[in-house]
C-alpha positions as CSV (number, residue, x, y, z in Angstrom):
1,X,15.2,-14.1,-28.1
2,X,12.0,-15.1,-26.7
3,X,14.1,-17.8,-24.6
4,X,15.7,-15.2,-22.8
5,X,12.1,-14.3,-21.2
6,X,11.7,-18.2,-19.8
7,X,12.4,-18.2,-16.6
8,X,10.5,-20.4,-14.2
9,X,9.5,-18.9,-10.9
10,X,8.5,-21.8,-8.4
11,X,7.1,-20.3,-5.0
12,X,5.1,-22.9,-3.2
13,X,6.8,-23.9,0.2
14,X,7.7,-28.0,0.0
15,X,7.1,-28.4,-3.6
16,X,9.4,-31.0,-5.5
17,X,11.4,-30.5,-8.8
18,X,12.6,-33.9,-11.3
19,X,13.4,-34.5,-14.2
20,X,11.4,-36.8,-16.9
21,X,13.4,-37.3,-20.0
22,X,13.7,-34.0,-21.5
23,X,11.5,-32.4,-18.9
24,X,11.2,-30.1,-15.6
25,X,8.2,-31.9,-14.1
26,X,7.3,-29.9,-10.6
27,X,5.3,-31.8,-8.1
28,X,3.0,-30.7,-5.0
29,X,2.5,-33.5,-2.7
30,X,3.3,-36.0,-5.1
31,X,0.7,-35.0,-7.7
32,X,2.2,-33.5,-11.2
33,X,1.4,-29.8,-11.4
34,X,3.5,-28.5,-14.5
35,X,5.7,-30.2,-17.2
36,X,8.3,-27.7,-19.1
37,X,10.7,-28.7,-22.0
38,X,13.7,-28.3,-20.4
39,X,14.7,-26.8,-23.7
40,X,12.3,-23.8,-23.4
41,X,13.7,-22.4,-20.1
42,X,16.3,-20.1,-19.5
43,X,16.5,-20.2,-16.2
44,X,14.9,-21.7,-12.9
45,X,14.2,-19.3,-9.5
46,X,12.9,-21.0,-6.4
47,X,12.1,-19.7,-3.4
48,X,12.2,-21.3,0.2
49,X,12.4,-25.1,1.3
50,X,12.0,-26.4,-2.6
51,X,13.5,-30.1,-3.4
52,X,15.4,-30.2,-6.7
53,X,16.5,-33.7,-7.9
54,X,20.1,-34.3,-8.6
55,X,19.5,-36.0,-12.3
56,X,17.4,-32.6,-12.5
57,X,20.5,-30.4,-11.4
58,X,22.7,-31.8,-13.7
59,X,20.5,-31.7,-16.3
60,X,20.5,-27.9,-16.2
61,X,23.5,-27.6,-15.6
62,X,24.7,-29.6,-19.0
63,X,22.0,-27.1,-20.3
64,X,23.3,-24.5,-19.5
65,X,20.3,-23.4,-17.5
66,X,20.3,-21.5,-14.2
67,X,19.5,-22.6,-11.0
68,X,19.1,-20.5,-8.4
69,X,18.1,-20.8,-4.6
70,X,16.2,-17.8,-2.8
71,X,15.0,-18.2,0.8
72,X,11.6,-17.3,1.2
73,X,11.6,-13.3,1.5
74,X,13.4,-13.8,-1.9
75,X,17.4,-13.0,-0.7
76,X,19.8,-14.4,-2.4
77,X,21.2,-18.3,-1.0
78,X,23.4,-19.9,-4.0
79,X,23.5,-20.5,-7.9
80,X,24.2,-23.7,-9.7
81,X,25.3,-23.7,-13.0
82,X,27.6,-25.3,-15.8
83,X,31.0,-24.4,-16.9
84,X,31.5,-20.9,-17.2
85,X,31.7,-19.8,-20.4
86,X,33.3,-16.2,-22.0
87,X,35.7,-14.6,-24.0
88,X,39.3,-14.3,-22.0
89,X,40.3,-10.7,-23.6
90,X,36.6,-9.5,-22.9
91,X,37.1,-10.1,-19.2
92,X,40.5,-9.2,-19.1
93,X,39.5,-5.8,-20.3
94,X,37.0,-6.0,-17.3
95,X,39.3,-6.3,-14.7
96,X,41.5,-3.2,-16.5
97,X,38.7,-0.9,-16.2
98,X,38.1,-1.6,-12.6
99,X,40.9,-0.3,-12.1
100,X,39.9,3.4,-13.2
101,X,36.0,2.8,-14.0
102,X,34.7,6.6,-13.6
103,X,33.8,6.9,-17.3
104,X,31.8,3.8,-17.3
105,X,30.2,4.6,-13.6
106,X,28.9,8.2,-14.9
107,X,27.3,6.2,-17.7
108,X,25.3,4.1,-15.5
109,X,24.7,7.2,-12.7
110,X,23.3,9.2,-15.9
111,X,20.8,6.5,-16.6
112,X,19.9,6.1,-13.0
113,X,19.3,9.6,-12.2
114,X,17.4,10.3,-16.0
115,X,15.2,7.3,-14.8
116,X,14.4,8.5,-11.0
117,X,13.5,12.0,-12.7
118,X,11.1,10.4,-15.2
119,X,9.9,8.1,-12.4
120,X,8.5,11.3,-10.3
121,X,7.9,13.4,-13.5
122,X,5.3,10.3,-14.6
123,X,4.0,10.1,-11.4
124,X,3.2,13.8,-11.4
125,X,1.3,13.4,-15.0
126,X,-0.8,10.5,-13.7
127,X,-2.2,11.8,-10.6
128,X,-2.3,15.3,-11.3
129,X,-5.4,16.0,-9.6
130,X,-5.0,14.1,-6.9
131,X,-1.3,16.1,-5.8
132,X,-2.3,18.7,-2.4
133,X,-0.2,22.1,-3.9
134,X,2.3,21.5,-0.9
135,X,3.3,17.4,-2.3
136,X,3.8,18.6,-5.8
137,X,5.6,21.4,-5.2
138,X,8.3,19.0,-3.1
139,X,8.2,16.5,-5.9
140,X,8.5,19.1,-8.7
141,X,11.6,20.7,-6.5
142,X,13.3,17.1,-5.8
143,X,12.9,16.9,-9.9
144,X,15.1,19.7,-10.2
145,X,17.5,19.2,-7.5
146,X,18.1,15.7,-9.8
147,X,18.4,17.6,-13.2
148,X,21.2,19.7,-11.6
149,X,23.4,16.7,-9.7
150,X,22.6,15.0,-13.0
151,X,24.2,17.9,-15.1
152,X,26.6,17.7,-12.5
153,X,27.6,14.1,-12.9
154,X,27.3,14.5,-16.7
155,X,29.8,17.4,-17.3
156,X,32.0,17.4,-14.2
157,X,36.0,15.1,-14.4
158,X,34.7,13.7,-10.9
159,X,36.7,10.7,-9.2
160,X,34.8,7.9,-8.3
161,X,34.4,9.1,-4.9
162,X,32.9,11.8,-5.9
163,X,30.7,9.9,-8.3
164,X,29.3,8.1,-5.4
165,X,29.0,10.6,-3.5
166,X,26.2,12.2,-6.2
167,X,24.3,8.6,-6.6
168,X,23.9,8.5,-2.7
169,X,22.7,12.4,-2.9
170,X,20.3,12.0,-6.0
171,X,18.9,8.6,-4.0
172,X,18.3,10.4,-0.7
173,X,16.1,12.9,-2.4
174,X,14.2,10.6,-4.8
175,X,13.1,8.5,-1.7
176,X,12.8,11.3,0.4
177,X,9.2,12.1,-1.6
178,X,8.8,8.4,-2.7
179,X,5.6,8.4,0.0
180,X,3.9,11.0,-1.6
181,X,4.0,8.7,-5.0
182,X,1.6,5.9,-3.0
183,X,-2.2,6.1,-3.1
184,X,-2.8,3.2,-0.7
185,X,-5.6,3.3,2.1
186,X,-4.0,1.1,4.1
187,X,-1.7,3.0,7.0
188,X,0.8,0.3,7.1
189,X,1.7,1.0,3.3
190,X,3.5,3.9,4.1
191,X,7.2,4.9,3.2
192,X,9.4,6.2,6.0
193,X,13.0,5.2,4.8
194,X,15.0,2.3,2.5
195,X,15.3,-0.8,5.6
196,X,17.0,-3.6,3.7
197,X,18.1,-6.9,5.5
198,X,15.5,-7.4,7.1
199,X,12.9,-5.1,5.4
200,X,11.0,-3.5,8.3
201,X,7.3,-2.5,6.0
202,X,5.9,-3.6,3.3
203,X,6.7,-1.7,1.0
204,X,10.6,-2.2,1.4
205,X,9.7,-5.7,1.5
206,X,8.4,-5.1,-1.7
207,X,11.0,-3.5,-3.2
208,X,13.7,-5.6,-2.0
209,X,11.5,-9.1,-3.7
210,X,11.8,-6.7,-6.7
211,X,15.3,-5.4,-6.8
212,X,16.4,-9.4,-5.8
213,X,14.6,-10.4,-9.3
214,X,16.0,-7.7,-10.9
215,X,19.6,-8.5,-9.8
216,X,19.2,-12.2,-10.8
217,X,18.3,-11.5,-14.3
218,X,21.1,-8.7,-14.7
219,X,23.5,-11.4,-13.4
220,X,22.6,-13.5,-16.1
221,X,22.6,-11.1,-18.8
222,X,26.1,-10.5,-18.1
223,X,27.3,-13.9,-18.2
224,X,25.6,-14.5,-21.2
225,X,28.1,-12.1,-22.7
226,X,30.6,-13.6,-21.1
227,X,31.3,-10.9,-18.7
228,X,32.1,-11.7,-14.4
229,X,29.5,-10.5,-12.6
230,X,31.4,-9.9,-9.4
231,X,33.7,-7.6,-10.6
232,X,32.1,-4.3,-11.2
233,X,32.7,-0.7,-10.8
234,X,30.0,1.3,-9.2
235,X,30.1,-1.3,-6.2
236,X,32.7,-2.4,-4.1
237,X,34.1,-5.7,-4.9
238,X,33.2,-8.1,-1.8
239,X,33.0,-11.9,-1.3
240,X,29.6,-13.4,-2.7
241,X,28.0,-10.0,-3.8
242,X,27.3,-10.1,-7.7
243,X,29.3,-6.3,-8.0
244,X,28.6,-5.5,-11.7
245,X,25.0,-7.3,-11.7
246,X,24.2,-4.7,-9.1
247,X,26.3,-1.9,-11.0
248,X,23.9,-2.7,-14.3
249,X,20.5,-2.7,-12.6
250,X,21.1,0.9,-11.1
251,X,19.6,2.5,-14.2
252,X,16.6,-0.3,-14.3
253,X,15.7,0.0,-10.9
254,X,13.5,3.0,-11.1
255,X,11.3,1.9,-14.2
256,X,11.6,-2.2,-13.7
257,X,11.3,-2.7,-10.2
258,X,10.2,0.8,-8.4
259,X,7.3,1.5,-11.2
260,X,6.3,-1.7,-10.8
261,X,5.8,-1.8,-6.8
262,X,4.2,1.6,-7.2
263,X,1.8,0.2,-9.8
264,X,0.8,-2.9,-7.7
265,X,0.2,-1.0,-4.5
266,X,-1.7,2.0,-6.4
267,X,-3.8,-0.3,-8.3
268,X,-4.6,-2.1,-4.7
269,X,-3.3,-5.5,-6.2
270,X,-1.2,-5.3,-2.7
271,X,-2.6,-4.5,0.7
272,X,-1.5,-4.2,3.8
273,X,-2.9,-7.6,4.5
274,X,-0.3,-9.4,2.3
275,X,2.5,-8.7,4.7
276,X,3.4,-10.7,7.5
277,X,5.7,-9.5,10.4
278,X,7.9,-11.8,12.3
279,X,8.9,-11.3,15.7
280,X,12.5,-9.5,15.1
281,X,10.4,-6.7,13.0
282,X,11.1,-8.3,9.4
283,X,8.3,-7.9,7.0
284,X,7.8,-10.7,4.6
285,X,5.4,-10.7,1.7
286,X,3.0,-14.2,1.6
287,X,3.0,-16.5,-0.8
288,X,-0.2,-15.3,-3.0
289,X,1.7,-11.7,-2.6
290,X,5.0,-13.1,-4.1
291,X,2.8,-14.8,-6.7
292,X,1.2,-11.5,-7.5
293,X,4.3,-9.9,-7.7
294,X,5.9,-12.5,-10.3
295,X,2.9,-12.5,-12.2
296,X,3.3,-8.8,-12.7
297,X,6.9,-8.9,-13.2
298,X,6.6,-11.3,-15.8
299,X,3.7,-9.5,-17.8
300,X,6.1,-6.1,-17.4
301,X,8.8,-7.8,-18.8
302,X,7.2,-8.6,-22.3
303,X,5.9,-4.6,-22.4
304,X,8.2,-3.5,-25.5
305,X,9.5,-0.1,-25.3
306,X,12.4,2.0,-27.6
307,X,15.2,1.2,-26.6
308,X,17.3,4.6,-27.4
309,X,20.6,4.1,-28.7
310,X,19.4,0.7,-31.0
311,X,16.3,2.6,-32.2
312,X,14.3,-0.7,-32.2
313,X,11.4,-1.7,-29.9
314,X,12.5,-4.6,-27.2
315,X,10.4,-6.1,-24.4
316,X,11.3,-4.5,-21.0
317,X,12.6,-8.3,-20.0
318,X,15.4,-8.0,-22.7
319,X,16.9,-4.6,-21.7
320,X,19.7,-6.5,-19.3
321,X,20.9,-8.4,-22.1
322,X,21.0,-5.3,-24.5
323,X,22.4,-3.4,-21.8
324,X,25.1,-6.4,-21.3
325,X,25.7,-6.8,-24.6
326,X,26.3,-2.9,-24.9
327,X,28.8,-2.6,-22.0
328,X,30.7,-5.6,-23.5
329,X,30.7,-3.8,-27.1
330,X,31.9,-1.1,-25.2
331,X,35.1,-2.9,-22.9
332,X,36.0,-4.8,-26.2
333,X,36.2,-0.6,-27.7
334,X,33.7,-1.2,-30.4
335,X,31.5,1.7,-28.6
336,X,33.5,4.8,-27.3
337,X,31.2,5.0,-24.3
338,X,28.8,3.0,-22.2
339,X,25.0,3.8,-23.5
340,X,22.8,4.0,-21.0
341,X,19.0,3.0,-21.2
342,X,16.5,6.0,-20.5
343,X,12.7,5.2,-20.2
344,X,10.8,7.1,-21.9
């Protein structure tokens, strides 16, 4: 299992990847920086203008090890990999339930939802003190406003429409007090709105780095299983956009990737000084930021919580692949229902 949680990040602009026998060897101006086994990686992320070798590419690829390209604000380019491997009447069953997929999308709103909630209700217990009476009082109401559309969600018959509808409400309100959750001096590390492509802040620039290595490793979780990642339910199906990878890191989001940008900018490990800001307005993160950030989302990923429905402890970095495996035992009907994973 541990193998699941070795996945090699490589960020520095013009480095070089080969391979040497069984080896990843990564290079920086022709002088050896790191050697890997290539059997102790999972997968391999880089990030910008990085030369891979073609014996290197094929041998992950007949390893069945990941490759995949990110440009340098961490968006998504292309994906190399082997053969594709899964079980035909697993993804058969897939594409049946796209077809009417409410009962699996109200599993994964539930978990979103129960996670924004616990996101605010967390953030309320750790700064309690420092909340004017006016701030809490909006976060404390937006809390409730989410228990009811989440009662809502759980109890209603509601299309998918209608669904969507609720996870676009519940997300306007979470992020309409997300602000008051930053205790950063810097002006510039304000929240105003969700900008996505390009990020126009920091902070969205954070988020979107975040939510980019999020996706990635949900994507892989459910090929693993065997599952198509561009076939989901929640989103629309559209050319090139991993559907279902997106679909399954809904209810991770919050706690994986939002926690952890709040956590980084609270605890100053960010500043407004790691942001850079081209001329069309995009704000991109530089490179000692995105190393930061990876460092931190690596050391979250081994923090081991419950996970709810197996009753065992699992590092953070596992709960894609238990969450995969779970909506696969589900499709096959081992499980009557989708569990969902709430943080707690």
């Amino acid at each position: 299992m541990k193998k699941l949680l070795n996945t090699i990040y490589v960020t520095t602009e013009g480095a070089a990847l080969r391979k040497d026998g069984e080896n990843l060897v990564a290079e920086i101006e022709g002088v050896e920086r790191s050697r890997v086994p290539l059997h102790m990686l999972s997968a391999v992320v880089v990030f910008g203008a990085i030369h891979v070798s073609p014996p290197l590419m094929g041998a992950l690829a007949a390893a069945g090890i990941a490759l995949t390209f990110l440009d340098r604000n961490g968006r998504f380019q292309a994906r190399l990999e082997g053969p594709v491997s899964g079980n035909i009447l697993l993804r058969r069953a897939q594409y049946r339930v796209c077809d009417r997929p409410e009962e699996v999308v109200r599993s994964f709103l539930i978990g979103k939802i129960a996670n924004q909630r616990a996101v605010l209700m967390r953030s309320l217990r750790d700064y309690a003190d420092d909340y004017a009476p006016e701030d809490r009082a909006n976060v404390e109401g937006v809390t409730e406003r989410l228990a009811s559309i989440l009662r809502r969600v759980e109890l209603s018959d509601n299309r998918l429409d209608e669904l969507r509808g609720s996870e676009g409400e519940a997300a306007n309100l979470y992020f309409s007090v997300f602000d008051t959750l930053i205790r950063s001096p810097d002006a510039e590390m304000r929240w105003t709105s969700r900008s996505r492509r390009p990020p126009l802040d920091p902070v969205n620039a954070l988020l979107s780095f975040l939510y980019t290595l999020l996706t990635h490793d949900c994507r892989s979780a459910l090929e693993s299983v065997g599952l198509d990642p561009a076939a989901g339910f929640l989103h629309r199906d559209r050319p090139g956009r991993p559907s279902l990878a997106l679909d399954l890191m809904e209810e991770l989001r919050p706690v994986l990737a939002d926690r952890l940008a709040l956590s980084l900018i609270n605890r100053r490990q960010l500043r407004a000084r790691d942001f850079e800001r081209q001329e069309g307005g995009a704000v991109l993160m530089s490179d000692e930021a995105r190393k930061t950030v990876l460092t931190a989302w690596q050391e979250r990923k081994r923090e081991e919580r419950l996970h709810p429905f197996l009753e065992e402890k699992a590092p953070l970095g596992l709960v894609p692949y238990l969450q995969a495996q779970m909506l696969a035992r589900h499709l096959r009907g081992d499980l009557d229902a989708y569990p969902p994973w709430f943080w707690k």
